[in-house]
N, C-alpha and C positions, 0 to 999 in steps of 0.2 A: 504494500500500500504506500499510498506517496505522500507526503508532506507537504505542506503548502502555507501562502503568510496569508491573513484573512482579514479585513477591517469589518467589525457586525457594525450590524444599521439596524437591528431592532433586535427584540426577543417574541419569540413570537409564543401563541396560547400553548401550555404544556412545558412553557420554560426553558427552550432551546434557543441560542443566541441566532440570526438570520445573516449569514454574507453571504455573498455572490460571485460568481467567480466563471468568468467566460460566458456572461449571462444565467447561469446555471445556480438556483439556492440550496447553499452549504449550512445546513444545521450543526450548532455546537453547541452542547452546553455546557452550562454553568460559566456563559459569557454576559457582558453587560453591551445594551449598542453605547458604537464610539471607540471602542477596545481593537488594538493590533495584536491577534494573538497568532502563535503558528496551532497549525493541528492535523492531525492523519486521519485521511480519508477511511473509511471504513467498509463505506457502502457506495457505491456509485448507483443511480436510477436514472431514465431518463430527461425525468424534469429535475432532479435535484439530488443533491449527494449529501451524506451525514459524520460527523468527524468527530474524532476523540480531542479533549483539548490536551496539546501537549504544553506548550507554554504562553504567559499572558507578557507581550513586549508591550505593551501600551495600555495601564489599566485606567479603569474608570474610577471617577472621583466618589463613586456609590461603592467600589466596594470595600468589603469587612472582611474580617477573620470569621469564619463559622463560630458556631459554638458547641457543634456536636462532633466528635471524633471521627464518627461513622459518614460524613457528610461526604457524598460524590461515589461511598460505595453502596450505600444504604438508598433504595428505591425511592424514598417516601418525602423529601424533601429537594425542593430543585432549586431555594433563594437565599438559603442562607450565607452567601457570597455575598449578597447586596442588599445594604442598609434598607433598616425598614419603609423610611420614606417613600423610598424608591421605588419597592415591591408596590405600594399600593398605587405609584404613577403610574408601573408599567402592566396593572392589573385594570386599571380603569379605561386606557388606553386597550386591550385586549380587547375590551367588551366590546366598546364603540367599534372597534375595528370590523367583528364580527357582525354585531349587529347593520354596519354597514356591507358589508363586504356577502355576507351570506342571505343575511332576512332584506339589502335591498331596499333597508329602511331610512330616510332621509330627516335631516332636522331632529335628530332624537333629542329629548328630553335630559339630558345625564345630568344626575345630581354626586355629589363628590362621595366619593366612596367611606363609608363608616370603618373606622378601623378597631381591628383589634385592642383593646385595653392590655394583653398580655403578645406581646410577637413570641415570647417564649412561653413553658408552661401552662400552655392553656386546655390541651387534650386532655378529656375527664375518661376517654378511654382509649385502649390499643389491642391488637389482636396479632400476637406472638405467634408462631411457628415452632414448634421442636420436630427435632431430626439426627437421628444419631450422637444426641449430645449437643446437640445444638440448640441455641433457642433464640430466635429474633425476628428478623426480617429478611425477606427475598432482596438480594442484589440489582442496581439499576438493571434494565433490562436482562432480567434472570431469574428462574427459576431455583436456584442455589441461593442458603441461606446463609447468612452473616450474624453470628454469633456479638447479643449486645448487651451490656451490663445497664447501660440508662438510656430512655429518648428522653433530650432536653426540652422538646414540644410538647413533654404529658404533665400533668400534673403532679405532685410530688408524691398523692396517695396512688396511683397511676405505678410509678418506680419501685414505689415500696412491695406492692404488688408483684413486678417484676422479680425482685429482691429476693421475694419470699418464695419463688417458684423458681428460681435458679438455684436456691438453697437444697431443693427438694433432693433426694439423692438418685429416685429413678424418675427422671419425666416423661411420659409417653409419649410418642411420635403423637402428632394432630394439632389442633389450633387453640390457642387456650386468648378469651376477650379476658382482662384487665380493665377493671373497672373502680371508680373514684366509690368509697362507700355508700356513698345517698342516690347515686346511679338509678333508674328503673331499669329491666332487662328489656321491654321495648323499643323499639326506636328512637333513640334524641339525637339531638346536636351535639357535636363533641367537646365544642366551645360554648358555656354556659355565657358567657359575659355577651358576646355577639348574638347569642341565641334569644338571650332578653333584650337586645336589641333590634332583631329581629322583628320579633312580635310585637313589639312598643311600635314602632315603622309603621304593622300593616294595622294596629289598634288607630293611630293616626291617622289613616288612608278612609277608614271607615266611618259614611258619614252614620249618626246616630237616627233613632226612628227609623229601622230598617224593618222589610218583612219578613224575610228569608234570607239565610245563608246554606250556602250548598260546599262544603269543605270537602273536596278530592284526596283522596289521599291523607286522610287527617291525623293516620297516627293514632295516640290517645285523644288528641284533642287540643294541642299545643296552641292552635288558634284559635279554633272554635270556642275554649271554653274562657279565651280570655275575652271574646266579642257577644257573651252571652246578653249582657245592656243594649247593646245596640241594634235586638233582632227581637220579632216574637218569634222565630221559630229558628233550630238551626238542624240542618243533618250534614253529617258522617257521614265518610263513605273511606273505606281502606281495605286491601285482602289482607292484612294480618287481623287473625281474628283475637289471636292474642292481647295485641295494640285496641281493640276496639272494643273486647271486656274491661279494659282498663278504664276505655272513656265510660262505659255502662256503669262502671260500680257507684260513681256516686256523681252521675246525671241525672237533673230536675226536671219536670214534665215538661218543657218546650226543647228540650234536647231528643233528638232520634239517629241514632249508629247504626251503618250498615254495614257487615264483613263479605264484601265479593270482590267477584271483577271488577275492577274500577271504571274498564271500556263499558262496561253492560249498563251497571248499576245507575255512575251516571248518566248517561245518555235517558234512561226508563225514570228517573227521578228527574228531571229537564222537561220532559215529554209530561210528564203528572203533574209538573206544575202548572204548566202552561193548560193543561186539558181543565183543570181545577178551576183555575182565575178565570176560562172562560163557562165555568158552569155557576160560577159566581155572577160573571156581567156577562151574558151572553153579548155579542156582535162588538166587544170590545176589541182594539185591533192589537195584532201580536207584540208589538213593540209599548202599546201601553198597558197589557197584561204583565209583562216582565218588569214593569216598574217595583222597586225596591229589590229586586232579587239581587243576590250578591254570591258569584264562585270564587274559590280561592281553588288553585291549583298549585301539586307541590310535588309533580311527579321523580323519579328516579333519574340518572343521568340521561339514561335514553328518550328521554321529554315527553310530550306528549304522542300519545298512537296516533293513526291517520282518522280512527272512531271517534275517539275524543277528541280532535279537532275540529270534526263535522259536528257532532255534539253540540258542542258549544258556539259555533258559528250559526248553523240550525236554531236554534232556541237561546239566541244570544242573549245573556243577562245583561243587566242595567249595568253594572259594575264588574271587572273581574280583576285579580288578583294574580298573576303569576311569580311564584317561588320556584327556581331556579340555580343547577349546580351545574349548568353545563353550559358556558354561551354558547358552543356551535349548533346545540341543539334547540335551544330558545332561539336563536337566529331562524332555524329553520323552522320552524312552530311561528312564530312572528308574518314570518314571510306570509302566511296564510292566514294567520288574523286579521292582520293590518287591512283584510278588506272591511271587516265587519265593526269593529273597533279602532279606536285611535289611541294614540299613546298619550296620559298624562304624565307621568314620567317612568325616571330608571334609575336606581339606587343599588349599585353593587356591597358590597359589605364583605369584609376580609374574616372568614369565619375561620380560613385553613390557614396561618400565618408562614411563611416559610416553604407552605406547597407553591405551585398552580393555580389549585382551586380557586373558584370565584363563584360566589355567592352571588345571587343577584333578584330584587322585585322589583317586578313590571305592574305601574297601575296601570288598567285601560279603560274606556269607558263604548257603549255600546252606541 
């Protein structure tokens, strides 16, 4: 493989630095744009090649010493080279990118990115690996583990946890979560501090005297139960049913949880409302039957299905709410909203500090 000098001009989403070279884009990470570094090709493709960095001759004023030892062979952190400030320029600047660049979308709304209160210690959980004696994390692109005593990203009862499971004298091969003590085994966030910042966001977004909310994906109820004032009525809908016993156990009569499909449920919960509002005012027109309804969407990286897309275009609410861990896929989800609604704004929020990740809510209106 051949060696080559490189100047990056951006980092692009996923945290790999961008130069160019004979017109051809050359990924490298754990670079900053601005930086002369050399680096060895690795992969050649034909729209673009991807490189190890060997050395950094021209560094950027953002960068830092890591803080974790393990940093560049450990999978799970791709920014701890560059100061925090920074991460969150070049994470706001991602989004926009995308959402230009994939959803097609013009004049967006961005509002400045909420940051993390801890860039360090903030994980309240992790999910370790043992193998032969091994116990930690998969290798950057690698299925082979890396034996690790602390991640400097978790929280300290997080470590202690670690600690006490490396103590153990036989560990089984399999995956063991590590988790902060007050943790639920459900679904949450893994950063509490962002996570109530979060919700505080879309408590804000909602106006009060509402009639209906319809929570996709809701988990136990993380949103649902803090928007319970502002609705007479709200449902749930998630396939863990676990997550959705949870919102049951101590929900009050205008609360209703569903555990299914989420493509099925809501679409048939959208469709009953609408059928409802018009057996209440007959020959009221569709768009003034949806008044107060209110979706929030919080689907899994792979975003929205093509069903729930139609869904909610089909019987579009007054108000909708998108939560969001993937821009390229919210880019693409947008791209087909944006006929039916329009954007009030975009507020990314740094939940993963040190990843990639980008949080991100889209209000939109009908």
């Amino acid at each position: 493989m051949r060696i080559c000098e490189l100047r990056i001009e951006d980092v692009a989403f996923g945290g790999n630095g961008v130069a160019r070279q004979q017109g051809k884009a050359v990924f490298v990470p754990y670079t900053i744009e601005g930086e002369m570094v050399s680096a060895e090709i690795v992969r050649e493709k034909k729209q673009f090649a991807e490189a190890d960095l060997v050395e950094v001759k021209q560094s950027s004023p953002n960068r830092v010493a890591p803080e974790c030892p393990y940093f560049g062979r450990c999978g799970g952190c791709a920014y701890q080279h560059i100061d925090y400030q920074h991460q969150l320029a070049i994470k706001w600047r991602q989004l926009r990118d995308a959402l230009q660049r994939i959803g097609k979308l013009k004049d967006i709304p961005m509002r400045p990115i909420i940051p993390s209160p801890r860039p360090y210690a903030y994980r309240n959980r992790i999910t370790v690996h043992a193998q032969d004696g091994v116990i930690g994390f998969f290798r950057r692109d690698s299925h082979r583990l890396i034996d690790i005593e602390c991640c400097p990203i978790s929280r300290e009862e997080v470590n202690r946890a670690l600690a006490e499971l490396r103590e153990r004298k036989h560990v089984r091969d399999g995956h063991y979560t590590l988790r902060s003590a007050s943790e639920s085994r459900v679904f949450s966030q893994v950063n509490d501090e962002v996570a109530q910042a979060l919700r505080n966001l879309i408590i804000d977004l909602v106006q009060p005297n509402q009639r209906l909310l319809i929570d996709a994906y809701c988990g136990a109820g993380f949103f649902t139960k803090a928007l319970l004032d502002k609705f007479e009525r709200v449902i749930g809908i998630d396939w863990d049913r676990f997550a959705i016993a949870d919102a049951k156990a101590n929900a009050i009569e205008k609360e209703t949880y569903i555990a299914g499909d989420v493509d099925a449920e809501l679409a048939a919960t959208l469709q009953q409302t609408r059928m409802g509002d018009a057996q209440i005012a007959p020959g009221v027109t569709h768009r003034r039957s949806s008044n107060s309804l209110t979706a929030i969407v919080d689907p899994p990286a792979t975003g929205l299905s093509a069903n729930v897309r139609k869904a909610i275009v089909d019987f579009a609410p007054t108000t909708l709410i998108y939560v969001s861990c993937n821009p390229p896929t919210l880019a693409r989800d947008l791209k087909e909203l944006q006929h039916k609604f329009a954007i009030n704004s975009v507020t990314p929020l740094d939940m993963f500090p040190q990843t990639a990740e980008i949080e991100t809510v889209i209000h939109l209106h009908a």
